[in-house]
C-alpha positions in Angstrom: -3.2 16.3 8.3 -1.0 14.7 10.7 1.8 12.8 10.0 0.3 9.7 12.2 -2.6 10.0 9.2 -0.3 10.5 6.4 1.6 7.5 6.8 -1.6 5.5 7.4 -3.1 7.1 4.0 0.4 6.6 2.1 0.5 2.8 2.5 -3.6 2.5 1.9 -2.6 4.1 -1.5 0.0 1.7 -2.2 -2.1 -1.2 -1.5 -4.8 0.0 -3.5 -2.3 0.8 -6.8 -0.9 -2.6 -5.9 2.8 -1.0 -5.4 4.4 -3.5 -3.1 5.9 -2.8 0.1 6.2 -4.5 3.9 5.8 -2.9 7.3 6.7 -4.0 10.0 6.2 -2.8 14.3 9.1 -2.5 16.7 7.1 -2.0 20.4 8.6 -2.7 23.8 8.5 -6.5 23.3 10.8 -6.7 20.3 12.9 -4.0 21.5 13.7 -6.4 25.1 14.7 -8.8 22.7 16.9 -7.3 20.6 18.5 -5.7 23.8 19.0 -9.7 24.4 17.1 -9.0 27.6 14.7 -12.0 29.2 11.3 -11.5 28.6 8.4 -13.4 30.1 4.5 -12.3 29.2 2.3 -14.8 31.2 -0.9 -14.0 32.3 -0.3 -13.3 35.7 3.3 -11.6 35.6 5.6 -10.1 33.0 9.4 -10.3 33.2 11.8 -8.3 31.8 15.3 -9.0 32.7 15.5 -8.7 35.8 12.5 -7.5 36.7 9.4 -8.8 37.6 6.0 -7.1 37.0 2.6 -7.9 38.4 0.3 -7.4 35.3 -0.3 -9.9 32.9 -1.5 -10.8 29.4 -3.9 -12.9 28.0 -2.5 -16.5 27.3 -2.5 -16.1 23.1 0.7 -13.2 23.8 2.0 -15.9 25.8 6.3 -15.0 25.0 9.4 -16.5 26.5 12.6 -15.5 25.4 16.0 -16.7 27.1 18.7 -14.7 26.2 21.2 -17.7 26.9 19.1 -20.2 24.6 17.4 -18.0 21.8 19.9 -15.7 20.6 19.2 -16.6 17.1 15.7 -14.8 17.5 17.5 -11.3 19.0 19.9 -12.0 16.0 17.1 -12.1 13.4 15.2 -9.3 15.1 18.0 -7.2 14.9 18.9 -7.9 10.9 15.1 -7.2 10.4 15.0 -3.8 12.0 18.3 -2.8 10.4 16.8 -3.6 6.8 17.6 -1.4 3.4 15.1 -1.3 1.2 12.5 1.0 -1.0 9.1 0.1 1.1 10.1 -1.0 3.7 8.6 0.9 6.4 9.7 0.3 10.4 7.1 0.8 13.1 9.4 2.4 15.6 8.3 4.0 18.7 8.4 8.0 18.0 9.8 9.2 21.3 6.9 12.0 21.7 4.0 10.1 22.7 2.5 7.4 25.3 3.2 4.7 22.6 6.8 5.2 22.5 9.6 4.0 25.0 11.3 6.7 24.8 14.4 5.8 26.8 15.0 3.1 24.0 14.8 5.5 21.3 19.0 6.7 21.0 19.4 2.7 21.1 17.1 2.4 18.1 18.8 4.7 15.9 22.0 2.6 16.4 20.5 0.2 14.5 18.0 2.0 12.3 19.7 2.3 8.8 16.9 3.0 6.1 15.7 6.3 6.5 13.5 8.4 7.5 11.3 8.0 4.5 10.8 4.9 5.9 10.1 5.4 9.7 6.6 5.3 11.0 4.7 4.3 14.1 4.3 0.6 15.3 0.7 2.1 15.7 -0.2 2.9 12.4 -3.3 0.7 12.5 -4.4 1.0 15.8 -5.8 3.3 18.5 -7.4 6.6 16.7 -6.4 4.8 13.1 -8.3 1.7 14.3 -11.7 3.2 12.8 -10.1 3.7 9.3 -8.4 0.3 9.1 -11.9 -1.3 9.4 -13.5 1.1 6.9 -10.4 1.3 4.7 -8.1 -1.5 4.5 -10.4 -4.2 5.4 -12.3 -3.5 2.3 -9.9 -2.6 -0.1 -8.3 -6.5 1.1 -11.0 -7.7 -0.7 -9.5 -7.1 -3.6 -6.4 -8.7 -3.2 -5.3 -12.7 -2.9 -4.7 -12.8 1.0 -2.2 -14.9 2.4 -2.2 -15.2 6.3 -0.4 -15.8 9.0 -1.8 -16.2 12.4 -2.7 -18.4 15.2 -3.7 -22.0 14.9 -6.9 -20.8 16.8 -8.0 -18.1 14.7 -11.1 -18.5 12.9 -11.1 -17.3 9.6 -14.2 -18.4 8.3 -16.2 -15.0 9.1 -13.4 -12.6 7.4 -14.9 -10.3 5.0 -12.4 -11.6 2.5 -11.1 -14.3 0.8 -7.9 -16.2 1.9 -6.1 -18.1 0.0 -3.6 -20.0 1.7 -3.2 -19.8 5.9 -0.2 -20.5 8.0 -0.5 -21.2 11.4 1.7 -20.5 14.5 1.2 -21.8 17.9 2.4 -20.9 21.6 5.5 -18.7 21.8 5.7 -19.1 18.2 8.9 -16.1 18.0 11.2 -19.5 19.3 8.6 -22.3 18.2 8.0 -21.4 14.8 11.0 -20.1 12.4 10.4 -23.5 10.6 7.5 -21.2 8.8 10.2 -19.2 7.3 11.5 -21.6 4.9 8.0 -23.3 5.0 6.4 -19.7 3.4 9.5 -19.0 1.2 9.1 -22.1 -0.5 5.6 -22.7 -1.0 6.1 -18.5 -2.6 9.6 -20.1 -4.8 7.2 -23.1 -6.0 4.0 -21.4 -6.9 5.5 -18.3 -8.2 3.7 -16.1 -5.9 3.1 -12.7 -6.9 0.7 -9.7 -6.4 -0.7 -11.2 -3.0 -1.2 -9.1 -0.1 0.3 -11.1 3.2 -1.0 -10.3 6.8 1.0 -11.0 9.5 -0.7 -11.2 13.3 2.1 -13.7 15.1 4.1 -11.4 17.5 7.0 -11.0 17.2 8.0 -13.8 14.5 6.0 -11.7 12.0 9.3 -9.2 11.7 10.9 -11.8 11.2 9.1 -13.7 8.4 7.8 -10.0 6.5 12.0 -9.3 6.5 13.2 -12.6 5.1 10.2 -12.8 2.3 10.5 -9.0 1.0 14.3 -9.8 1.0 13.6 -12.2 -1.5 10.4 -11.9 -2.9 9.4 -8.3 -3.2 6.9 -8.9 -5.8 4.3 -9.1 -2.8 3.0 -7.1 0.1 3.7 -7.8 3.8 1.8 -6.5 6.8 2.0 -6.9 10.4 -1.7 -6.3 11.0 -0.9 -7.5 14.9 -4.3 -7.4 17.0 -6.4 -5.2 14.2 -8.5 -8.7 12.8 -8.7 -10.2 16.2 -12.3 -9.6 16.5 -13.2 -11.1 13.1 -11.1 -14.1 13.9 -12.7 -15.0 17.1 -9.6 -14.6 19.4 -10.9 -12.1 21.6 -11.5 -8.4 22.3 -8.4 -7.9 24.8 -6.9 -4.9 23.5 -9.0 -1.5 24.9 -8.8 0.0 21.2 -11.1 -2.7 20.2 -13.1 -2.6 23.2 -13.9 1.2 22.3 -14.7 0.1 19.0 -16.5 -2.8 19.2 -17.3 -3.2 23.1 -18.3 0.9 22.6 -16.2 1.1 25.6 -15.1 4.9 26.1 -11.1 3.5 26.1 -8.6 6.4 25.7 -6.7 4.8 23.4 -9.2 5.1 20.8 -8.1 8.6 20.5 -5.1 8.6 21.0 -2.5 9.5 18.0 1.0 8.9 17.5 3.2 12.3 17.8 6.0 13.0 15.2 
Protein backbone atom coordinates (compact mmCIF):
# COMPACT_ATOMS: atom_id res chain seq x y z
CA UNK A 1 0.00 0.00 0.00
CA UNK A 2 1.17 3.41 -0.64
CA UNK A 3 2.10 5.80 1.67
CA UNK A 4 -0.54 8.39 0.22
CA UNK A 5 -3.15 5.38 1.51
CA UNK A 6 -1.48 4.67 4.67
CA UNK A 7 -1.69 7.91 6.06
CA UNK A 8 -5.28 8.24 4.86
CA UNK A 9 -6.04 4.66 6.60
CA UNK A 10 -3.91 5.68 9.88
CA UNK A 11 -6.00 8.78 10.76
CA UNK A 12 -9.50 6.81 9.70
CA UNK A 13 -8.29 4.37 12.54
CA UNK A 14 -7.82 6.98 14.99
CA UNK A 15 -11.13 8.53 14.37
CA UNK A 16 -12.78 5.42 14.63
CA UNK A 17 -10.82 4.31 18.25
CA UNK A 18 -11.66 7.85 19.13
CA UNK A 19 -7.71 8.70 19.68
CA UNK A 20 -7.58 12.44 19.20
CA UNK A 21 -5.46 14.19 16.85
CA UNK A 22 -5.73 17.44 14.30
CA UNK A 23 -4.61 17.77 10.70
CA UNK A 24 -4.09 20.32 9.05
CA UNK A 25 -3.14 21.40 4.80
CA UNK A 26 -0.31 23.69 3.87
CA UNK A 27 -0.98 24.26 -0.25
CA UNK A 28 0.30 27.12 -2.28
CA UNK A 29 -2.16 29.61 -0.73
CA UNK A 30 -0.84 29.36 2.83
CA UNK A 31 2.61 28.97 1.80
CA UNK A 32 2.31 32.84 -0.10
CA UNK A 33 1.25 33.88 3.06
CA UNK A 34 3.61 32.76 5.31
CA UNK A 35 6.30 33.90 2.65
CA UNK A 36 4.39 37.35 3.63
CA UNK A 37 3.78 37.58 -0.11
CA UNK A 38 0.34 39.48 -1.40
CA UNK A 39 -2.09 37.25 -2.50
CA UNK A 40 -5.30 38.00 -4.42
CA UNK A 41 -7.84 34.97 -5.56
CA UNK A 42 -10.74 36.80 -7.30
CA UNK A 43 -12.69 35.32 -9.88
CA UNK A 44 -11.19 36.71 -12.73
CA UNK A 45 -7.40 37.13 -11.71
CA UNK A 46 -5.03 35.79 -9.05
CA UNK A 47 -2.18 37.78 -7.60
CA UNK A 48 0.72 36.69 -6.10
CA UNK A 49 3.18 39.27 -5.14
CA UNK A 50 3.99 40.66 -7.85
CA UNK A 51 2.45 38.85 -10.18
CA UNK A 52 -0.66 38.89 -11.84
CA UNK A 53 -2.32 35.73 -13.30
CA UNK A 54 -5.32 35.45 -15.60
CA UNK A 55 -7.31 32.41 -14.03
CA UNK A 56 -9.64 32.79 -11.42
CA UNK A 57 -11.59 31.19 -8.60
CA UNK A 58 -14.99 30.92 -7.83
CA UNK A 59 -16.18 33.90 -5.37
CA UNK A 60 -16.57 31.55 -1.97
CA UNK A 61 -12.20 31.14 -2.21
CA UNK A 62 -12.51 34.73 -2.53
CA UNK A 63 -8.67 35.76 -0.32
CA UNK A 64 -6.92 38.98 0.13
CA UNK A 65 -3.99 39.16 2.02
CA UNK A 66 -1.76 42.51 2.35
CA UNK A 67 1.47 41.77 3.66
CA UNK A 68 1.71 45.52 5.06
CA UNK A 69 -1.76 45.25 6.95
CA UNK A 70 -2.20 41.40 7.92
CA UNK A 71 0.93 40.27 9.20
CA UNK A 72 -0.65 38.93 12.19
CA UNK A 73 -2.30 36.20 9.89
CA UNK A 74 1.39 35.16 8.14
CA UNK A 75 2.44 35.33 12.01
CA UNK A 76 -0.27 32.80 13.07
CA UNK A 77 0.27 30.73 9.92
CA UNK A 78 3.63 30.28 10.55
CA UNK A 79 3.31 29.27 14.56
CA UNK A 80 0.70 26.82 13.21
CA UNK A 81 2.85 25.02 10.78
CA UNK A 82 5.86 25.03 13.14
CA UNK A 83 3.57 23.12 15.88
CA UNK A 84 5.03 20.22 18.38
CA UNK A 85 2.81 17.90 19.19
CA UNK A 86 1.76 13.85 19.29
CA UNK A 87 -1.08 13.97 16.39
CA UNK A 88 -0.56 16.63 14.93
CA UNK A 89 -0.20 15.88 11.38
CA UNK A 90 0.87 18.78 8.62
CA UNK A 91 -0.46 18.56 5.05
CA UNK A 92 2.68 19.67 3.39
CA UNK A 93 3.32 19.54 -0.28
CA UNK A 94 5.66 16.30 -0.92
CA UNK A 95 7.96 17.66 -3.50
CA UNK A 96 7.43 14.48 -6.02
CA UNK A 97 4.19 15.10 -7.41
CA UNK A 98 1.74 17.60 -9.34
CA UNK A 99 0.26 18.59 -5.86
CA UNK A 100 3.41 19.90 -4.51
CA UNK A 101 5.26 23.28 -5.14
CA UNK A 102 8.26 21.97 -5.11
CA UNK A 103 10.40 25.07 -5.22
CA UNK A 104 8.85 25.94 -1.69
CA UNK A 105 9.73 22.73 -0.22
CA UNK A 106 13.69 23.63 1.25
CA UNK A 107 11.60 26.73 2.68
CA UNK A 108 9.14 24.43 4.40
CA UNK A 109 11.51 22.47 6.18
CA UNK A 110 12.94 25.73 7.81
CA UNK A 111 10.00 25.87 9.62
CA UNK A 112 8.74 22.26 9.80
CA UNK A 113 9.70 21.08 13.45
CA UNK A 114 7.57 17.97 14.39
CA UNK A 115 8.65 15.14 12.47
CA UNK A 116 8.32 13.14 10.02
CA UNK A 117 5.92 10.92 11.79
CA UNK A 118 3.91 13.65 11.41
CA UNK A 119 4.18 14.80 7.75
CA UNK A 120 1.55 13.95 5.16
CA UNK A 121 0.01 15.37 2.08
CA UNK A 122 -2.37 18.54 2.09
CA UNK A 123 -4.29 15.98 -0.18
CA UNK A 124 -5.06 13.26 2.03
CA UNK A 125 -8.79 13.52 1.40
CA UNK A 126 -8.91 14.41 -2.05
CA UNK A 127 -8.31 13.45 -5.62
CA UNK A 128 -7.76 9.36 -5.76
CA UNK A 129 -8.69 9.40 -1.74
CA UNK A 130 -11.86 11.38 -2.57
CA UNK A 131 -13.84 7.93 -3.12
CA UNK A 132 -12.77 6.63 0.34
CA UNK A 133 -13.52 9.72 2.31
CA UNK A 134 -17.19 9.52 1.09
CA UNK A 135 -17.38 5.74 1.82
CA UNK A 136 -15.16 5.93 4.89
CA UNK A 137 -15.03 8.96 6.92
CA UNK A 138 -18.36 10.32 6.15
CA UNK A 139 -19.96 7.37 7.75
CA UNK A 140 -17.81 6.66 10.48
CA UNK A 141 -18.67 10.79 11.39
CA UNK A 142 -21.85 9.51 12.19
CA UNK A 143 -20.76 8.37 15.02
CA UNK A 144 -19.26 11.19 16.49
CA UNK A 145 -20.70 14.74 17.97
CA UNK A 146 -19.69 17.03 14.89
CA UNK A 147 -18.73 20.44 15.39
CA UNK A 148 -18.36 22.60 12.16
CA UNK A 149 -16.84 25.25 10.80
CA UNK A 150 -17.73 26.53 7.51
CA UNK A 151 -19.31 29.16 5.39
CA UNK A 152 -22.22 31.19 6.43
CA UNK A 153 -23.80 29.78 3.10
CA UNK A 154 -23.40 26.25 3.64
CA UNK A 155 -26.30 24.25 4.03
CA UNK A 156 -26.08 21.67 6.46
CA UNK A 157 -29.39 20.44 6.57
CA UNK A 158 -28.83 17.42 4.02
CA UNK A 159 -25.44 16.07 5.79
CA UNK A 160 -25.62 12.52 6.58
CA UNK A 161 -24.82 13.33 10.13
CA UNK A 162 -25.65 15.15 12.96
CA UNK A 163 -24.12 18.51 13.94
CA UNK A 164 -24.12 19.83 16.94
CA UNK A 165 -22.98 23.22 17.08
CA UNK A 166 -21.97 25.33 13.63
CA UNK A 167 -19.66 28.26 13.29
CA UNK A 168 -19.79 30.32 10.44
CA UNK A 169 -17.14 32.41 8.48
CA UNK A 170 -17.85 34.83 5.89
CA UNK A 171 -15.81 36.55 2.90
CA UNK A 172 -12.00 36.50 3.26
CA UNK A 173 -12.59 35.07 6.53
CA UNK A 174 -8.34 34.28 7.04
CA UNK A 175 -8.42 38.43 8.02
CA UNK A 176 -12.27 38.77 8.81
CA UNK A 177 -12.76 36.12 11.16
CA UNK A 178 -9.98 35.35 13.95
CA UNK A 179 -12.73 36.68 16.34
CA UNK A 180 -13.93 32.77 16.02
CA UNK A 181 -10.80 31.81 17.69
CA UNK A 182 -11.64 32.93 21.10
CA UNK A 183 -15.35 32.61 20.10
CA UNK A 184 -14.69 28.51 19.65
CA UNK A 185 -12.17 28.30 22.61
CA UNK A 186 -14.63 29.48 24.80
CA UNK A 187 -17.80 28.07 24.00
CA UNK A 188 -15.12 24.43 24.27
CA UNK A 189 -13.63 26.15 28.06
CA UNK A 190 -17.56 26.67 29.11
CA UNK A 191 -19.16 23.44 27.97
CA UNK A 192 -16.38 21.20 28.72
CA UNK A 193 -16.17 19.93 25.34
CA UNK A 194 -14.69 16.62 24.77
CA UNK A 195 -14.68 13.57 22.45
CA UNK A 196 -16.19 15.68 19.50
CA UNK A 197 -14.91 15.45 16.13
CA UNK A 198 -14.38 19.21 14.57
CA UNK A 199 -14.40 19.79 10.72
CA UNK A 200 -12.86 22.58 9.40
CA UNK A 201 -13.75 23.84 5.60
CA UNK A 202 -12.76 27.89 5.97
CA UNK A 203 -9.37 28.29 3.99
CA UNK A 204 -6.95 29.23 5.28
CA UNK A 205 -8.26 30.38 8.96
CA UNK A 206 -8.93 26.67 9.60
CA UNK A 207 -4.89 26.20 10.41
CA UNK A 208 -5.20 28.63 12.27
CA UNK A 209 -8.20 27.78 14.52
CA UNK A 210 -7.38 23.55 14.43
CA UNK A 211 -3.61 24.95 15.99
CA UNK A 212 -4.84 27.25 18.69
CA UNK A 213 -7.72 24.59 19.97
CA UNK A 214 -5.44 21.27 19.97
CA UNK A 215 -2.97 23.63 21.81
CA UNK A 216 -5.32 23.76 24.36
CA UNK A 217 -7.88 21.40 24.18
CA UNK A 218 -6.54 18.15 22.88
CA UNK A 219 -9.28 16.12 24.27
CA UNK A 220 -10.98 16.54 20.69
CA UNK A 221 -10.35 15.94 17.02
CA UNK A 222 -9.64 18.62 14.34
CA UNK A 223 -9.93 18.29 10.63
CA UNK A 224 -9.44 20.50 7.77
CA UNK A 225 -11.90 18.70 5.58
CA UNK A 226 -11.40 21.79 2.90
CA UNK A 227 -13.76 21.22 -0.27
CA UNK A 228 -14.50 17.29 0.53
CA UNK A 229 -18.47 18.19 1.96
CA UNK A 230 -18.93 20.84 -0.48
CA UNK A 231 -21.38 18.90 -2.49
CA UNK A 232 -23.51 17.95 0.59
CA UNK A 233 -23.50 21.50 1.69
CA UNK A 234 -24.82 22.97 -1.40
CA UNK A 235 -21.82 25.30 -2.17
CA UNK A 236 -21.00 24.00 -5.44
CA UNK A 237 -19.16 21.26 -7.41
CA UNK A 238 -16.02 23.65 -8.46
CA UNK A 239 -13.19 21.43 -7.71
CA UNK A 240 -12.68 18.66 -10.86
CA UNK A 241 -12.18 15.78 -8.12
CA UNK A 242 -15.77 16.24 -7.28
CA UNK A 243 -16.77 16.71 -10.70
CA UNK A 244 -15.29 13.14 -11.50
CA UNK A 245 -17.08 11.91 -8.72
CA UNK A 246 -20.19 13.33 -8.63
CA UNK A 247 -20.44 15.18 -12.16
CA UNK A 248 -18.87 11.47 -13.48
CA UNK A 249 -16.68 13.76 -15.29
CA UNK A 250 -13.40 11.73 -16.40
CA UNK A 251 -11.15 14.68 -14.35
CA UNK A 252 -7.49 13.42 -13.96
CA UNK A 253 -7.35 14.36 -10.69
CA UNK A 254 -9.47 11.70 -9.55
CA UNK A 255 -6.61 9.48 -9.95
CA UNK A 256 -4.15 11.07 -9.15
CA UNK A 257 -1.98 10.16 -5.80
CA UNK A 258 0.34 11.94 -3.74
CA UNK A 259 4.07 10.65 -4.25
CA UNK A 260 6.31 10.15 -1.05
Amino acid sequence: MSRYKQDFFSLLQKLKSKEHFAYTRYSDGEVFVMQNKRLVLETDHVVVGDHVYTHGYSSDDYKSFNPDEHSFVKDKLLESFSFQKKNYFVGAGCGKCTCAIQEHIPWMNQYYKNGPEHLTTPNLLVNSNYPLFVNHFIREFANHPIVMICSENADLSKLPFEVVKDFRVGKNCIVNDHHLIEETKTWVKDNNISNHVFLFSASSLSEIMIYELFKDFDQNTYIDIGTTLHHHMNLGIERNYLKSFWLDENRPEIFQSCVW
